[in-house]
NUDOBA-330781 format. One record per atom (N, C-alpha, C): x, y, z negated; atom name; residue in one letter. Coordinates in pm, whole numbers, plus 50000, padded with zeros to 5 digits. Example, Ala and Ser with C-alpha at 12.3 -4.5 7.8 and 13.67 -1.06 7.14 Angstrom:
// residues 2
      xx      yy      zz   atom   rest
   51319   49431   49220      N      A
   51230   49550   49220     CA      A
   51320   49670   49220      C      A
   51285   49775   49292      N      S
   51367   49894   49286     CA      S
   51290   50003   49213      C      S
//
This chain:
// residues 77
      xx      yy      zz   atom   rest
   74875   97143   87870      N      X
   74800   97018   87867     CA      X
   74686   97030   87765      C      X
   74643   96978   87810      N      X
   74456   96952   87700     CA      X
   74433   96807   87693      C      X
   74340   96762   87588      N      X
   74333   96644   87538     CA      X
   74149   96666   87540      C      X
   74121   96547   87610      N      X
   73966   96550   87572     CA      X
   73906   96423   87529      C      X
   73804   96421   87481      N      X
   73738   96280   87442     CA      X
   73580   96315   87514      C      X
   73575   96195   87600      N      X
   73399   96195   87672     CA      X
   73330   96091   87617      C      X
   73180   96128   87556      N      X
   73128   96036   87501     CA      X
   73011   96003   87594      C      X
   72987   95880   87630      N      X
   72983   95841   87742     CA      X
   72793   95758   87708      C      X
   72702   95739   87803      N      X
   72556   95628   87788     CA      X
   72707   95494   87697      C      X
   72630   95405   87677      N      X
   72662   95267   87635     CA      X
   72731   95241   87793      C      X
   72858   95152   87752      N      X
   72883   95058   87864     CA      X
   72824   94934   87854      C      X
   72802   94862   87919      N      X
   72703   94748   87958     CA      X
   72813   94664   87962      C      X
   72920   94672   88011      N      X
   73052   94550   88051     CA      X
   73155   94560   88124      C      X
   73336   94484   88051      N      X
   73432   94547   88113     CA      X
   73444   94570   88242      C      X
   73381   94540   88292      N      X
   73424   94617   88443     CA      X
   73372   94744   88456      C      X
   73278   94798   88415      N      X
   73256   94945   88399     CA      X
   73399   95014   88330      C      X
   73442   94966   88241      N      X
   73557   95012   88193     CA      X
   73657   95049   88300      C      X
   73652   94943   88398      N      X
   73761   94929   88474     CA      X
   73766   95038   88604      C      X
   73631   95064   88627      N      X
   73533   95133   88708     CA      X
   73595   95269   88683      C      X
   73552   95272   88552      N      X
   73563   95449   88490     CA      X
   73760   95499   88526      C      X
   73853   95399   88462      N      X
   73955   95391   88426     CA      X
   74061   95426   88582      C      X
   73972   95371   88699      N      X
   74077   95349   88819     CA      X
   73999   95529   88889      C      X
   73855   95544   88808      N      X
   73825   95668   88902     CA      X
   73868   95799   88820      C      X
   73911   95821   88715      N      X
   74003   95922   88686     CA      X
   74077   95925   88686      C      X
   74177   95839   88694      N      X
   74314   95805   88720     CA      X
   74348   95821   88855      C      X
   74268   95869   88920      N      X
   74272   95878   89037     CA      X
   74262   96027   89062      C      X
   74273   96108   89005      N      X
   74255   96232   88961     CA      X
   74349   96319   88952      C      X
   74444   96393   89057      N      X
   74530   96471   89035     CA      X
   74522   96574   88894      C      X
   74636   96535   88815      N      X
   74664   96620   88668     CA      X
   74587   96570   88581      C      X
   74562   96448   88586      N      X
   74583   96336   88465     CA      X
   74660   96244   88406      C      X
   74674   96246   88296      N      X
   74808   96217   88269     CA      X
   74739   96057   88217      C      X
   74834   95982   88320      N      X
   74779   95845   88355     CA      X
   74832   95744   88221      C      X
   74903   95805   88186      N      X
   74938   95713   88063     CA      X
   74875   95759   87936      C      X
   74803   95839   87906      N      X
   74750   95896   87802     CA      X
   74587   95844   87803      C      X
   74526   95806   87942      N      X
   74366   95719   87947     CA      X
   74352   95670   87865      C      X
   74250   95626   87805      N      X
   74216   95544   87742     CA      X
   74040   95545   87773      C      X
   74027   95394   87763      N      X
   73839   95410   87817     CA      X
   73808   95324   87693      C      X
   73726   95374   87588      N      X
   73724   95246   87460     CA      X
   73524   95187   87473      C      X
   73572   95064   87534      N      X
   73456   95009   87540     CA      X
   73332   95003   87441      C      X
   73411   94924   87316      N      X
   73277   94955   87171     CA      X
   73230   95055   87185      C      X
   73293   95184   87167      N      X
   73230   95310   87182     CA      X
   73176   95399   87264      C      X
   73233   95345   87398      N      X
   73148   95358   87501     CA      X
   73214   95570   87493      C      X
   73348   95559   87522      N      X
   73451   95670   87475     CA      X
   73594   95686   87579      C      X
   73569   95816   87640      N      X
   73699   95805   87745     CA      X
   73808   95906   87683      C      X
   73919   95901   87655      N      X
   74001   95953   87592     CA      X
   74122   95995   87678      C      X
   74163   96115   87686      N      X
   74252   96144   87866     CA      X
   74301   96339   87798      C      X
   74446   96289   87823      N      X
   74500   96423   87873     CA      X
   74552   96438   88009      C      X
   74500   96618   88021      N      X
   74480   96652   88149     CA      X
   74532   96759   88170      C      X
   74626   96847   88322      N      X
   74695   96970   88289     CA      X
   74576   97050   88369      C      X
   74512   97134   88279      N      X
   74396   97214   88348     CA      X
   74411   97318   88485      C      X
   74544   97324   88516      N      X
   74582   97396   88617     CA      X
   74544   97309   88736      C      X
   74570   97194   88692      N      X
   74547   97089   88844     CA      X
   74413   97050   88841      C      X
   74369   97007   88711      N      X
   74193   96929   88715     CA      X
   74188   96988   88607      C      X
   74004   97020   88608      N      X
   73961   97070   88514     CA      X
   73856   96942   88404      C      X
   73805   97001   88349      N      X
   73718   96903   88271     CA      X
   73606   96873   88320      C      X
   73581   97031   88401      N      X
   73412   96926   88458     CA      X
   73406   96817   88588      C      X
   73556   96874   88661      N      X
   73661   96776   88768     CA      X
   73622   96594   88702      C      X
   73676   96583   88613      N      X
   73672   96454   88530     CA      X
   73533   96416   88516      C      X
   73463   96549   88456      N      X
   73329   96447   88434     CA      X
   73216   96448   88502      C      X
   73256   96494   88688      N      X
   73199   96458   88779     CA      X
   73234   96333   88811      C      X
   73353   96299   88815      N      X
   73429   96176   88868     CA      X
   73370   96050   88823      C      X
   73338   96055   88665      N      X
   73281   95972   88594     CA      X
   73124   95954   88614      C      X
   73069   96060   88646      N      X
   72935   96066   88680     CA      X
   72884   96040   88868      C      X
   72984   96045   88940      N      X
   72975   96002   89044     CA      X
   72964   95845   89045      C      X
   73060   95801   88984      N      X
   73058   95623   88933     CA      X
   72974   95576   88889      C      X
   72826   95655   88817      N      X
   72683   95653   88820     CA      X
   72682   95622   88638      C      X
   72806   95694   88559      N      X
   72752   95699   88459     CA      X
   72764   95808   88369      C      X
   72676   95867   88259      N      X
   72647   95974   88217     CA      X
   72735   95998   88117      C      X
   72804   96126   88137      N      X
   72825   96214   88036     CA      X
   72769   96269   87920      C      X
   72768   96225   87790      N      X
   72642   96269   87708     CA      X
   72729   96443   87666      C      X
   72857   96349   87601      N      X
   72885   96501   87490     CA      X
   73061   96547   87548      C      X
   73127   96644   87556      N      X
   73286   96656   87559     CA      X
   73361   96743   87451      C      X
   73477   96656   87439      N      X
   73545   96775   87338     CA      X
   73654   96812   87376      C      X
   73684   96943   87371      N      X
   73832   96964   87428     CA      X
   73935   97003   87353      C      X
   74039   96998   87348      N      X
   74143   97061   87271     CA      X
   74292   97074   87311      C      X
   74337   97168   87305      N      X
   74460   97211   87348     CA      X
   74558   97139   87284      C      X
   74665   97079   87328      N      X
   74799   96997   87284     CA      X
   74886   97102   87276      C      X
//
């Protein structure tokens, strides 16, 4: 498992949150209880088993939903 944090444009309002939250979760080999989408910061927080999805998997998903990926960090659990 890997742990990443995506730092994300500004969100504009919770439903983008909600937006982001139902389209990676939707994401075979995310570990659905570990999401987190933190609005103030405009910050997606998600462990993932890289065998099933990868990271750039995720931050197409998020960028398909029409919003930008600025920065990622990854790290091994």
């Amino acid at each position: 498992m890997k742990k990443a944090t995506l730092q994300l444009e500004t969100l504009v309002c919770p439903s983008c949150m909600l937006k982001i939250e139902n389209g990676v979760k939707s994401l075979q080999g995310v570990d659905k209880e570990s999401l987190k989408v933190l609005f103030n910061s405009s910050k997606v927080r998600v462990n993932f088993d890289e065998e099933k999805v990868t990271i750039q998997d995720i931050q197409n998903a998020i960028e398909k939903l029409g919003y930008k990926v600025l920065k990622t960090q990854v790290k091994e659990l």
